[in-house]
MINU-498896 format. One record per atom (N, C-alpha, C): x, y, z. Coordinates in steps of 0.1 Angstrom, whole numbers, plus 2048, in hexadecimal, padded with zeros to 3 digits. Layout:
N
XYZ...
END
This chain:
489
DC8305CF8DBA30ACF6DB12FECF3DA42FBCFBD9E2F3CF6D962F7CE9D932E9CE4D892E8CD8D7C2F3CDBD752F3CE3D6A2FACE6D6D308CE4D7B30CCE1D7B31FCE2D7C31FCD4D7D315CCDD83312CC0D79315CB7D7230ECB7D65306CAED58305CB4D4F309CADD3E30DCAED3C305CA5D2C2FCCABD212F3CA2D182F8CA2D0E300C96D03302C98CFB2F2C90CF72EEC98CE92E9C9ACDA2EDC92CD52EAC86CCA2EFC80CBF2E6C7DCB72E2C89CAE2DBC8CC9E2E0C8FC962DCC8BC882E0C90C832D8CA0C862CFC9CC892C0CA9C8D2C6CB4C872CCCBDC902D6CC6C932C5CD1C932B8CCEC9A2AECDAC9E2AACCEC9F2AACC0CAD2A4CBCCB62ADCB8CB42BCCBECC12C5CBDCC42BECCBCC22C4CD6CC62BCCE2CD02B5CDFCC72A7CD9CD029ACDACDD29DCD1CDE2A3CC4CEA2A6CC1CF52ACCC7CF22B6CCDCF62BFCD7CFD2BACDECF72AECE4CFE2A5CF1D0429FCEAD00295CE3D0D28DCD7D1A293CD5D1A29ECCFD252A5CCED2D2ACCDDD272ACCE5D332ADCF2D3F2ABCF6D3F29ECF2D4A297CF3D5A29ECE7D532A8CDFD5B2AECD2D642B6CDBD5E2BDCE5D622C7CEFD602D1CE6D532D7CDFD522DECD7D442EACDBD432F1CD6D392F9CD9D262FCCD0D1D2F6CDAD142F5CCDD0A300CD3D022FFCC6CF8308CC5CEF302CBBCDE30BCC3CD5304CB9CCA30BCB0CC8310CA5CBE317CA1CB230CC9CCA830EC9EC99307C9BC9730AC8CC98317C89C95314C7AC9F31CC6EC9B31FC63CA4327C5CCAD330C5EC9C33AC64C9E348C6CCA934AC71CA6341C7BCB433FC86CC133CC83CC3333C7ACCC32DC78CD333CC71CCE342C67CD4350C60CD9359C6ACD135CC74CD2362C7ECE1364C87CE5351C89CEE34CC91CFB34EC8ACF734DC7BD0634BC73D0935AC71D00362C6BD06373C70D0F377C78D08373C85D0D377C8FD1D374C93D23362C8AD2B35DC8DD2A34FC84D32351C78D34343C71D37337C7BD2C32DC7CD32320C85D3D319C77D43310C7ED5030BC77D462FFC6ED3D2F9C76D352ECC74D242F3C75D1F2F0C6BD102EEC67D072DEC68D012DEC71CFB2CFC73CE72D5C6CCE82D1C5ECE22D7C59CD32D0C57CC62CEC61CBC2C5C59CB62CBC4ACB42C2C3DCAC2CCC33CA42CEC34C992C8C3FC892CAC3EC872D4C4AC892DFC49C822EAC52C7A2F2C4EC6F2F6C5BC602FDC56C5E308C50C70312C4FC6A31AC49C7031BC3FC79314C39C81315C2EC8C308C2DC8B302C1EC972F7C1DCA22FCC20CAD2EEC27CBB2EEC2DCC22F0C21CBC2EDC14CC62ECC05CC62FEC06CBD308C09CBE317C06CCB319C10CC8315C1ACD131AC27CDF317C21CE1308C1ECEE303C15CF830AC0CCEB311C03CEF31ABF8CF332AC01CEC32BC0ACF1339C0CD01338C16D03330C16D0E32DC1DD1A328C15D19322C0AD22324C02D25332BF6D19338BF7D1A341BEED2034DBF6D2134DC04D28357C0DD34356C12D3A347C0DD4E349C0FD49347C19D43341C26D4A33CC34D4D331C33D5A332C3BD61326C3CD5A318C48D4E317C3ED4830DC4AD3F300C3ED452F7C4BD3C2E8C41D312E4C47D2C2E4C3DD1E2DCC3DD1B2D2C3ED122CAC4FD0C2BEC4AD022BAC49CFD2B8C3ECED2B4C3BCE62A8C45CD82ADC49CD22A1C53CC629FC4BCC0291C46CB628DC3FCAA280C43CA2280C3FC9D274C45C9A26EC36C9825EC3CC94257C30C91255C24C8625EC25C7D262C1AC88271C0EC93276C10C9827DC11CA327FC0BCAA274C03CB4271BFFCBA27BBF6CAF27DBEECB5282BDCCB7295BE6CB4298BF0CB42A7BF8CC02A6BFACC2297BFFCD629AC04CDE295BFBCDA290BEECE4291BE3CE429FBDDCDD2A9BDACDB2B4BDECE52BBBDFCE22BABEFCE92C2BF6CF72C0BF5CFD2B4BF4D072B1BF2D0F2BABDFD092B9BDDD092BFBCDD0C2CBBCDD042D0BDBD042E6BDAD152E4BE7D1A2DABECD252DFBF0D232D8C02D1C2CFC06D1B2CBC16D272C3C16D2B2C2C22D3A2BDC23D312ADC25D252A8C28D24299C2ED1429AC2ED0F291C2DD0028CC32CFA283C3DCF5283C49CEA278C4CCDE274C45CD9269C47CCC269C45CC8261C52CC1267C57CB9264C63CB424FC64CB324EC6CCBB24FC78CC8248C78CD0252C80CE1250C7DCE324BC8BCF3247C8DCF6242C9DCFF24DC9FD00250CACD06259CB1D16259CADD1D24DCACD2B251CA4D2C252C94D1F255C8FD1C256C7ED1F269C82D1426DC8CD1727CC8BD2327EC90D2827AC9DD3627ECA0D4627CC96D40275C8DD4B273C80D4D27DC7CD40280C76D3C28BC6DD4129AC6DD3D295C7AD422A6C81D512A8C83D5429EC89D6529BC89D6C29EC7DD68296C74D6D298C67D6D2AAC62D642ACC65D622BFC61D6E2C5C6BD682C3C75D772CDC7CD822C9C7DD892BBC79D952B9C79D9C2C0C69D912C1C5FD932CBC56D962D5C54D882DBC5FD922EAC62D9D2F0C6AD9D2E3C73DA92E6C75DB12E5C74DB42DBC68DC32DBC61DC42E5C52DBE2EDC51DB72FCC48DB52F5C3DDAB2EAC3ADA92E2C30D9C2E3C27D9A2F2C27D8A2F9C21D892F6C11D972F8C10D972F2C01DA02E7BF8D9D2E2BF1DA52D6BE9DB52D9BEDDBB2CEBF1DCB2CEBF7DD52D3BEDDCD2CABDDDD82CCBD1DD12D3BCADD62E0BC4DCF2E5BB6DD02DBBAADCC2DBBA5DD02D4B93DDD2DAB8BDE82D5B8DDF12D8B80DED2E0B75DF42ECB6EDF72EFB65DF72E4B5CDF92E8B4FDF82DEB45DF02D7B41DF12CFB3BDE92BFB35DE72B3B3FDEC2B5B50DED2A9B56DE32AAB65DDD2A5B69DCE2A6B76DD5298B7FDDB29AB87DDD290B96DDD27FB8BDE6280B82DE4275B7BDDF271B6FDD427AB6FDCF279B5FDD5285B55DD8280B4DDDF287B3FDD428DB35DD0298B33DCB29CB27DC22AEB2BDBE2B3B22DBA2BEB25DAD2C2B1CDA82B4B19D982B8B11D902C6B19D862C7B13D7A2CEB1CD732C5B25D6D2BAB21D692ADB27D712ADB33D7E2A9B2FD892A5B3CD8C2B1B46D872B8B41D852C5B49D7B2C7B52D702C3B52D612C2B59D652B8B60D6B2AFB62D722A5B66D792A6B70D852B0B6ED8E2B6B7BD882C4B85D7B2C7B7FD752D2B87D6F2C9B8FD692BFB91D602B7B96D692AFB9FD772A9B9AD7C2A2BA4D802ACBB1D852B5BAAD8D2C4BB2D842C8BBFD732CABBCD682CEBC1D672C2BCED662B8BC9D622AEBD0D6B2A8BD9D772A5BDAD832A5BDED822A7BEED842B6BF6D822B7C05D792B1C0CD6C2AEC03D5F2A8C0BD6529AC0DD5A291C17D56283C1BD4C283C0FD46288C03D3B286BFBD3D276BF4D3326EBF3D34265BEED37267BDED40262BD6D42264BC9D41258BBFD39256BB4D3124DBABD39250B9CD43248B9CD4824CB92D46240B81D43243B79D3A23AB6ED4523FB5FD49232B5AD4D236B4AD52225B46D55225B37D5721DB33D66216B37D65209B37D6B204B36D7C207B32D86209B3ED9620CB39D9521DB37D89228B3CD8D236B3CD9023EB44D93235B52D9C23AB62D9823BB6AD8D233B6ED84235B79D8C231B87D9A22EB8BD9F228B95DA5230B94DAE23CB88DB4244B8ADAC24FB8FDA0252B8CD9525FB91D9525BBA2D93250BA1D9324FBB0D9E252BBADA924CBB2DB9250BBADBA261BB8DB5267BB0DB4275BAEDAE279BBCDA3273BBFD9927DBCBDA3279BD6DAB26DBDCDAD26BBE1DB8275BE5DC3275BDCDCF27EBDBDCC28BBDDDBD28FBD9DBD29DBDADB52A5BE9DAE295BF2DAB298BFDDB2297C06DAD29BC16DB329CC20DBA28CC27DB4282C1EDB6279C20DC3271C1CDC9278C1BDD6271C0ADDE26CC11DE0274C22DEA267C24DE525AC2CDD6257C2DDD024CC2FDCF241C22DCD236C28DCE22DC1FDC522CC10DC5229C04DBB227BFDDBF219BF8DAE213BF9DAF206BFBDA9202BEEDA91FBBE5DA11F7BD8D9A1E4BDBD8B1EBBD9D831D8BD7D831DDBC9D811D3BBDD7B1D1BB4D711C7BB6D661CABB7D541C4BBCD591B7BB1D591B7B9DD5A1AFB97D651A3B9CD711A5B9DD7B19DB9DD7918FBA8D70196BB0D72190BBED67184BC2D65178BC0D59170BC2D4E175BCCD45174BCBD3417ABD0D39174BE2D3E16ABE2D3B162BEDD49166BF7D4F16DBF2D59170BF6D5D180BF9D5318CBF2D54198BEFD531A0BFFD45198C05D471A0C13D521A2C1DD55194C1CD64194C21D6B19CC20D7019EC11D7D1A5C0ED7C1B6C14D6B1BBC11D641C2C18D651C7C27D611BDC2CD5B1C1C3DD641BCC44D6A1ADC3ED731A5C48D7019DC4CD75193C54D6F187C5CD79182C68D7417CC6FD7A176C7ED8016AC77D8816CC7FD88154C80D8014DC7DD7E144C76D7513EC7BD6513CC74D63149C6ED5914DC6ED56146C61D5D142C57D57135C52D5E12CC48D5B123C43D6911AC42D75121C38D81120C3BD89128C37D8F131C3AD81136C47D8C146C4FD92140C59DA213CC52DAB138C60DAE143C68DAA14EC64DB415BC69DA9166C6BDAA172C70DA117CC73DAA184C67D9D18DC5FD9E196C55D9A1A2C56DA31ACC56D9A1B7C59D911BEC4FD941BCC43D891C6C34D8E1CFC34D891D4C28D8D1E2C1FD851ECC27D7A1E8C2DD741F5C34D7F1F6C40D811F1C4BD8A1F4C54D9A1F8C50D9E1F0C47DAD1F5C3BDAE200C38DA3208C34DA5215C33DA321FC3DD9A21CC44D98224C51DA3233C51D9D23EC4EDA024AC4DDA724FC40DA1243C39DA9248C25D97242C1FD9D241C14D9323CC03D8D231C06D86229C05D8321FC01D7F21BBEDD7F218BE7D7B21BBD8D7620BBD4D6D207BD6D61202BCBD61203BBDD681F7BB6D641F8BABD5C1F0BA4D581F4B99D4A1E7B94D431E5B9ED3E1EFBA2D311F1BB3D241E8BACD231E9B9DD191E2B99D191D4B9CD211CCB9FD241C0B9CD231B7BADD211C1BB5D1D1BCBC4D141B7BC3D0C1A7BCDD061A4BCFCFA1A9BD6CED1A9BD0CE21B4BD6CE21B0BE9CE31A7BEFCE21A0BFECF31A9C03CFD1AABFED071B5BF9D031C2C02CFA1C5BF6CF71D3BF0CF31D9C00CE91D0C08CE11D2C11CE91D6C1ECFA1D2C1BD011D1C2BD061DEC25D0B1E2C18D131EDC18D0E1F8C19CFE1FAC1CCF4203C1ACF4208C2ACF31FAC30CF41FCC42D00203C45D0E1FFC3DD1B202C3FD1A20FC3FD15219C30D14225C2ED1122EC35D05228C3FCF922CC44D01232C58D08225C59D0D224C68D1E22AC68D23226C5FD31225C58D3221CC67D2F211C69D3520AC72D361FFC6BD3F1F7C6CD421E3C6BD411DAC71D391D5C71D3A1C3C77D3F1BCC6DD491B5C73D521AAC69D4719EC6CD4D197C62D45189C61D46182C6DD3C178C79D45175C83D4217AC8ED42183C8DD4618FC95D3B198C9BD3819ACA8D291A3CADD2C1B3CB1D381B2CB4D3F1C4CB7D3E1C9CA9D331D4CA5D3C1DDC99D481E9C9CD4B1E7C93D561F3C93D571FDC88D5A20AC8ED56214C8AD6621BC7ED6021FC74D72221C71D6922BC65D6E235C60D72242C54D7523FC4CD6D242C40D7223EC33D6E247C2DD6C249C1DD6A254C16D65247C07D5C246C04D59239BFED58240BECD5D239BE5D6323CBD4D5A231BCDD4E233BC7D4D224BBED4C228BAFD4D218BA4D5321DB97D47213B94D40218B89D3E20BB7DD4120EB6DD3D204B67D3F207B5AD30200B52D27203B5FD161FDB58D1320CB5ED0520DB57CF9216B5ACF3215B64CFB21AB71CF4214B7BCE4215B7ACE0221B76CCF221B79CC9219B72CD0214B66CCB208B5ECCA1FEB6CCD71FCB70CD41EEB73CCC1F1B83CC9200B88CBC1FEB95CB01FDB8ECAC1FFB80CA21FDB78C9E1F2B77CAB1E3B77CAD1DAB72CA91CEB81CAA1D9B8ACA91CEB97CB51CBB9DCC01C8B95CCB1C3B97CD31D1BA0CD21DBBA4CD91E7BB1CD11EEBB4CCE1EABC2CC81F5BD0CC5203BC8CB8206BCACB6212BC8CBB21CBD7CB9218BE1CBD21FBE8CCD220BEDCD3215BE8CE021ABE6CE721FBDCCDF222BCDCE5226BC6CE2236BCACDA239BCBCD8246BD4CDF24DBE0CE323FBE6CEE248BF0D0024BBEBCFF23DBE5D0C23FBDCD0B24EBD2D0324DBCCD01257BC2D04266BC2D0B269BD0D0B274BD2D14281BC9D1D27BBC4D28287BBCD2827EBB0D2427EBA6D26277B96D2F27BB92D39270B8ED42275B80D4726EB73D3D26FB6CD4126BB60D4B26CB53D51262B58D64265B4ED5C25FB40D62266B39D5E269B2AD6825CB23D64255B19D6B250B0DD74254B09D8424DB07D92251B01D89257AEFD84254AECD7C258ADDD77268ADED7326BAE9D66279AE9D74287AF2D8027FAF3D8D287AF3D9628FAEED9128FADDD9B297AD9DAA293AD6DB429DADBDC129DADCDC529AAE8DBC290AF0DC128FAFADC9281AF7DC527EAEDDCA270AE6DD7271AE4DDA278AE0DE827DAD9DF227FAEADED286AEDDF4288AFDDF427CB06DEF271B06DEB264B0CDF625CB08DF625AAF7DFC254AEBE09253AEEE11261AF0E1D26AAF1E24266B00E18265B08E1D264B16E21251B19E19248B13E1C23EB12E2723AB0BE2B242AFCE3623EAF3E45242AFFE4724DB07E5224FB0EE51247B19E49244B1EE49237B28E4D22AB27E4D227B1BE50217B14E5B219B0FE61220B0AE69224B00E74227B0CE7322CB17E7822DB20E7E21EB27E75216B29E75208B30E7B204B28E791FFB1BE831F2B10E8B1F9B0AE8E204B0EE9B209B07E9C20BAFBE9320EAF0E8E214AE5E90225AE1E97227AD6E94239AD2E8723DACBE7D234ACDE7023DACAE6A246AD2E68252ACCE6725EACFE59268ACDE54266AC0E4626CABBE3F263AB1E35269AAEE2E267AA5E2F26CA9AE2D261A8CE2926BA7FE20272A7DE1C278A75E12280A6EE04273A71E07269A65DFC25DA63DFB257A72E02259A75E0024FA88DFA25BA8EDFB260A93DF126BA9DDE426AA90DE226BA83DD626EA7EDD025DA82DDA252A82DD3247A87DCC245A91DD324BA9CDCF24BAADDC0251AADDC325EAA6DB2263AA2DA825FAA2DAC255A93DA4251A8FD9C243A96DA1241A9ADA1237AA6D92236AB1D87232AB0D7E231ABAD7B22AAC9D8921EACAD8F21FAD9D85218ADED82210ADDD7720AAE9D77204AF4D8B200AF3D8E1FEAFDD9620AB08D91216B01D94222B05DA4221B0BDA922AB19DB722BB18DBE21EB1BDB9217B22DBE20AB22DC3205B14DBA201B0DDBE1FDAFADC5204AFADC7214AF6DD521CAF3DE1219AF9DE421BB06DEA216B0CDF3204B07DE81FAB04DF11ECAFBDF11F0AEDDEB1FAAE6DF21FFADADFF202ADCE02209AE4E10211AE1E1B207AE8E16202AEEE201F9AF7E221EEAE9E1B1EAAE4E1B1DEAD8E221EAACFE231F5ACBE291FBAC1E3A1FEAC5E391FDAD5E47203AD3E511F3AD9E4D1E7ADCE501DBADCE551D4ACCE4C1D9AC3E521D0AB6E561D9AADE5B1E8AB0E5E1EDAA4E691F5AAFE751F7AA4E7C202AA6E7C211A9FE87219A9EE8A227A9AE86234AA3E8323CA9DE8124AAA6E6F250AA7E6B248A9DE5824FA98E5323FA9BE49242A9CE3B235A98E3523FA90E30235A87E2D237A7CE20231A7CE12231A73E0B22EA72E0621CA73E12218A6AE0D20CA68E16202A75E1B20CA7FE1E205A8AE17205A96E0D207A92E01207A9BDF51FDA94DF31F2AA5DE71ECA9EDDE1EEAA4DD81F8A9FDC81FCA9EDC61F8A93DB61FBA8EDAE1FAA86DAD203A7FDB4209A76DB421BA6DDAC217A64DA020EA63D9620FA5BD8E215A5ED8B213A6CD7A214A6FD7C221A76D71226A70D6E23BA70D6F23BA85D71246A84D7224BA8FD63252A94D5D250AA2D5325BAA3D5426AAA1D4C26EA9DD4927FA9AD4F281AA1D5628CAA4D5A294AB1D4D29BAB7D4D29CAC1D462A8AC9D472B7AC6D4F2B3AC2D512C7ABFD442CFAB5D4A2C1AAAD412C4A9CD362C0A9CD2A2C4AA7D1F2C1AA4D132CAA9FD142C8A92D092CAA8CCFD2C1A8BCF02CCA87CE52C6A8ECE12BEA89CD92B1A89CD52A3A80CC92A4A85CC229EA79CB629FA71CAF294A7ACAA296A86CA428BA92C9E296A9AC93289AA1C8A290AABC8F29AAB5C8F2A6AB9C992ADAC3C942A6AD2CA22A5AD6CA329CAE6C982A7AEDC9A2B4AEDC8F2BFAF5C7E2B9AF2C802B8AE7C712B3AE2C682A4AE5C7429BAE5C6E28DAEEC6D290AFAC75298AFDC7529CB12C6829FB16C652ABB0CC562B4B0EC482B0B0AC4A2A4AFFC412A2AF9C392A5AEDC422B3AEDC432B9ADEC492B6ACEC462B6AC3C482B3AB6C4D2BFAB5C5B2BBAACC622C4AA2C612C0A97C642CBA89C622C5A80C6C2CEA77C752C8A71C802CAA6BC802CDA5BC862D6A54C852D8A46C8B2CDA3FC872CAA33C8F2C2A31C9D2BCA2CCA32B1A2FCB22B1A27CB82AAA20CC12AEA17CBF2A1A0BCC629BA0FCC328AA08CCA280A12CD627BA0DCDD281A09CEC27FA05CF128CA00CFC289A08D09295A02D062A2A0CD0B2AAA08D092B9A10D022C3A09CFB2CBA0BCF42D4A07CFD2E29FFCF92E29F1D052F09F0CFE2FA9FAD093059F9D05312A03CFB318A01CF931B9F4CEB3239F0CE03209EECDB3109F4CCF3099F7CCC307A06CDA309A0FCD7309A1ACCD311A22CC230DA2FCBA315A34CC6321A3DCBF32DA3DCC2334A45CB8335A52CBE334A5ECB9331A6BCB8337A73CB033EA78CB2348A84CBD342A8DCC034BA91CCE347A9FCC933FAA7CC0343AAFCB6339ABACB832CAB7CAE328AABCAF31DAA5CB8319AA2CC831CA9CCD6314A9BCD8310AA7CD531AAB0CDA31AAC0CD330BAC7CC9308AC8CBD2FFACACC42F3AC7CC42EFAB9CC62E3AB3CD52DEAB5CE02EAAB8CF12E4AB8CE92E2AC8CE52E6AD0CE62E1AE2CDF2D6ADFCD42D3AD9CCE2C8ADFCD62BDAD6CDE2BBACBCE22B5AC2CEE2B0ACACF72B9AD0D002B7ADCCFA2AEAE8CF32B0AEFCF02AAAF9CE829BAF1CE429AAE9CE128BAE2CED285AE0CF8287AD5D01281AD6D0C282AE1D09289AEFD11282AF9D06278AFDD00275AFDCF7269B02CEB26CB0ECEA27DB0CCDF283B15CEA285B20CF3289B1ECFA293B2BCFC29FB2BCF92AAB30CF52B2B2CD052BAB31D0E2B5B3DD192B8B42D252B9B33D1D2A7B2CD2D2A9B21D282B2B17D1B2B2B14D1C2B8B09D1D2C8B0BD1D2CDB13D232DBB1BD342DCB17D3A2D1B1CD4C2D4B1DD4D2D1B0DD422CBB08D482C5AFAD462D8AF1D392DDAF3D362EAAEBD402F8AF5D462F3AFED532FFB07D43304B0CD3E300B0FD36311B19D30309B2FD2C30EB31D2A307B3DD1B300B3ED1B2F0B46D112EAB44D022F5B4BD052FDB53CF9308B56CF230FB48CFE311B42CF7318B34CED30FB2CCF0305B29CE52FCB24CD82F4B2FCDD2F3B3BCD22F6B44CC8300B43CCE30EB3FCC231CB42CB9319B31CC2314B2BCBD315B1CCB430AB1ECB32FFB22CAB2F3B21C9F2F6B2AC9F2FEB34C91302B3DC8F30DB35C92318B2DC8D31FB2AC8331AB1AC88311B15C81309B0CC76301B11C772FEB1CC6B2F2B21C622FDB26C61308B30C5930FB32C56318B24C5A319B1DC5531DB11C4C315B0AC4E308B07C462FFB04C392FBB10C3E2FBB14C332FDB26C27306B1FC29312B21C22323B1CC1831EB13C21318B09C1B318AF7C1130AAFAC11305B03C092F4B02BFE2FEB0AC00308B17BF430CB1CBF9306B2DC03300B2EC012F7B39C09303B44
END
């Protein structure tokens, strides 16, 4: 049976000659297309007959491609979405990518940018790959990562989510909290797992040397290339590529991997043939990226195309007991290797580990325990066989956030003044001086008090209070349009 009895492309163009030209593009799929002009149509077409493939533009006249998007995931068809955007258009197809599109263009594309695209979607469905290949383990353990915070939980919904797509993913946290393992996560959990996954570190690698390791080079092509190289882009060709410290590329860099994104084609150094190869691109930093597009120092328009799926891995500190489960998993590992009967922790050693603020997050834990179970014998570690620092206080937890006596984050946002009763400045208040608060108002000050001490994320400080980051979304517009009302505006 050919492809064409198989698989339907609807086409959702206003451009009635760049539906055409896609039309024709795709030929060669041996596939079957169709074309609606605008919304209307396109509702019309999918009624009648879910296409397998949506070639989706957002800008149509009578309604946005992001509604069309939504109504198509919100109806269970088994069909992917590709967003079509022009220029001006970007933050529509980060977007879209967010409400669920399997891939984006942004105008103007080359004709094997869309026939990838599309490839990539039906070789999906036709290996029945609608949804994530691996569920997540029971337990305390996620494709690698150990622990079961709430945090680490927002964490594995997002890799889980993101996983089937080509979506570009931006992954950001401090220093040693698994950003190469998040990435080996997406990889393992996509269609891609048994293609290669290739790792640059952008830092490691000298400026003058980085494209190379990148794109590749011929012979020749300048002193030192005795030999033709092929790059990490071609290396991986139909797996991962993963980018780390994306911050640390050179902006003249920045400008080829933008073209790369853009064409997904390669020209090696040298070299005038590009070549076309599949990748699924992972980048990591451990800077603020938008600090540093603020700063001049990274592409706004690449941090924009990168930017498509965010994921921000949380601090070994703002984890809980995931410490203890980290702690535990590293003691039977070493303890395993040198031949050692250490086995648990005391009482004072786990209250150590706690106590512990981690800056060098799980990496540091990780040469704690390895240093604890190298110079000490018996069956426990014990407190004082650990070197940490059991002086210096641990951060608050997340959990226990009560509200502090500061400007509310809601109130800088809006431009509004709050104004606080007041509190004595030492010690705790007995109970029968304390104010009584309407609910609202307790409610108010623990969200926005939350979302300040995650550092203005409104995702952690959701997993940190157990409810879903929507819930403090509906609360935070229903306060601004309330303040909206009361200003008159």
């Amino acid at each position: 049976m050919s492809r064409a009895a198989k698989f339907r492309i609807l086409i959702v163009e206003d451009v009635p000659a760049l539906a055409e030209s896609y039309a024709a593009y795709l030929r060669n799929l041996d596939v079957e297309t169709e074309i609606a002009g605008d919304g209307a149509a396109a509702y019309a077409a999918m009624e009648a007959e879910p296409p397998a493939v949506v070639v989706l533009d957002v800008n149509l006249p009578d309604m946005s491609g992001i509604e069309i998007l939504q109504r198509i995931r919100a109806s269970g068809a088994p069909t992917d979405v590709i967003v079509v955007t022009g220029e001006g258009s970007v933050n529509l197809a980060v977007q879209a990518m967010r409400h669920g599109a399997f891939d984006f263009l942004v105008k103007p594309f080359s004709i094997d940018r869309l026939r990838s695209a599309v490839r990539s979607a039906l070789e999906r469905r036709e290996a029945g790959e609608q949804k994530p290949t691996s569920e997540p383990p029971a337990g305390d353990r996620f494709v690698g990562f150990i622990g079961k915070s709430p945090v680490m939980d927002s964490v594995y919904r997002i890799l889980r989510s993101a996983a089937p797509s080509n979506a570009t993913v931006f992954v950001t946290g401090e220093s040693g909290t698994g950003k190469e393992l998040c990435a080996e996560a997406l990889h393992k959990l996509s269609k891609r797992r048994d293609r290669p996954f290739v790792v640059i570190n952008c830092a490691a690698i000298p400026r003058d040397l980085l494209e190379s390791e990148i794109f590749g080079h011929v012979k020749g092509a300048f002193t030192g290339a005795t030999a033709d190289r092929k790059g990490a882009a071609l290396q991986a060709d139909g797996g991962t590529l993963f980018l780390d410290e994306i911050c640390e590329m050179d902006l003249s860099l920045q400008a080829k991997m933008l073209r790369f994104l853009q064409d997904r084609q390669v020209r090696r150094l040298g070299e005038d043939t590009p070549r076309p190869t599949d990748v699924r691109i992972v980048c990591a930093t451990n800077r603020d990226p938008q600090a540093e597009v603020a700063a001049g120092r990274f592409r706004e328009d690449l941090f924009y195309r990168l930017h498509v799926v965010p994921v921000e891995l949380p601090p070994l500190r703002e984890r809980g007991e995931d410490i203890l489960l980290i702690a535990s998993h590293f003691l039977t590992r070493y303890a395993a290797e040198d031949g050692k009967a250490l086995r648990a922790f005391s009482s004072d050693a786990k209250a150590a580990l706690l106590a512990c603020a981690w800056p060098g997050n799980v990496r540091q834990l990780q040469n704690v325990i390895r240093s604890a179970v190298v110079l000490n014998d018996g069956e426990v570690v014990t407190a004082q066989m650990l070197p940490v620092d059991q002086g210096a206080p641990a951060p608050p937890s997340l959990i226990a956030l009560a509200p502090v006596p500061s400007e509310s984050l809601f109130a800088r946002e809006t431009g509004a003044r709050t104004t606080h009763s007041a509190q004595p400045q030492q010690g705790v208040p007995a109970p029968e001086s304390r104010e009584i608060k309407p609910l609202e108002v307790v409610i108010r000050e623990t969200i926005e008090n939350a979302i300040e001490r995650c550092g203005g994320s409104v995702p952690r400080a959701a997993a940190a209070l157990t409810v879903s980051p929507s819930t403090l979304y509906r609360r935070l517009q229903s306060w601004q349009d309330s303040a909206q009302d009361a200003s008159g505006h």
